[in-house]
C-alpha positions in Angstrom: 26.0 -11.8 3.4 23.1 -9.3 3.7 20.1 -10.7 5.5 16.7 -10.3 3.1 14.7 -7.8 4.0 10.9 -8.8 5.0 8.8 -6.6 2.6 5.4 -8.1 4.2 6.3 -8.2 7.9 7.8 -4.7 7.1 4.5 -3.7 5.6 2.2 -4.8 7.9 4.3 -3.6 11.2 5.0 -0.2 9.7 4.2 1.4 6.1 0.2 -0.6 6.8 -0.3 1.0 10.6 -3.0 4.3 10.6 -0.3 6.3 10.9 1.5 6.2 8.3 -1.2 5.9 5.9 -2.4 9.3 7.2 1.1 10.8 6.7 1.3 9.4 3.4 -1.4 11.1 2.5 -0.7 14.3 4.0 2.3 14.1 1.5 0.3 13.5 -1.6 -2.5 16.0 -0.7 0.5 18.5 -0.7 1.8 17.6 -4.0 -1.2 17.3 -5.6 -2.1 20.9 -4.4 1.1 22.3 -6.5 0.1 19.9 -9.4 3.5 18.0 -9.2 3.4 14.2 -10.6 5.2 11.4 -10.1 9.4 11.1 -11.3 8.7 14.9 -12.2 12.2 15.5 -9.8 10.3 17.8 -7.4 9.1 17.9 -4.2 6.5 19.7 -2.3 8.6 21.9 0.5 6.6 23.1 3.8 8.1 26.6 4.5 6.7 26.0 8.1 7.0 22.2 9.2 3.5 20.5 9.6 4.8 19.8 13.0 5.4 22.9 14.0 1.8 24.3 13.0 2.0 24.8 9.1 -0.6 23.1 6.9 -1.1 21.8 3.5 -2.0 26.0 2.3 -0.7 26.9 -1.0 0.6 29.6 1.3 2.8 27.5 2.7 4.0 25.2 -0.1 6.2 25.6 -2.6 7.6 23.8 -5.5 11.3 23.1 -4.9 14.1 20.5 -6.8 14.1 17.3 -5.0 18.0 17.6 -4.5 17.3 21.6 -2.5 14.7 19.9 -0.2 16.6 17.3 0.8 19.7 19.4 1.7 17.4 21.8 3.5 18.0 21.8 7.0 15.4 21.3 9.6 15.3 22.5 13.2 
């Protein structure tokens, strides 16, 4: 049997810390930016990585299907 999953410990050790709440909303900074809404099936693509010095520009976003940006492969 599967052992339950800790939602709250989960939350408040990872998903809660600084962090991720910044990168969270990195993310929806980025779709908002392309006007893209929620179960619309599309994703906000970075052409240049945010880690590798791109930013949140409309110059480097662009609107892609969720199923192309997850295939996409990243270096």
């Amino acid at each position: 049997m599967a052992k339950k999953r800790n939602y709250k410990r989960e939350y408040a050790t990872y998903h809660g810390t600084r962090t991720q709440k910044d990168n969270r909303n990195k993310r929806n900074k980025a779709r908002r930016a392309l006007g893209l809404t929620k179960g619309d099936g599309k994703h906000a693509d970075h052409k240049r990585l945010l880690s590798k010095g791109g930013g949140n520009g409309k110059s480097n976003l662009r609107k892609v299907t969720a199923k192309k940006n997850l295939s996409r492969k990243r270096k």
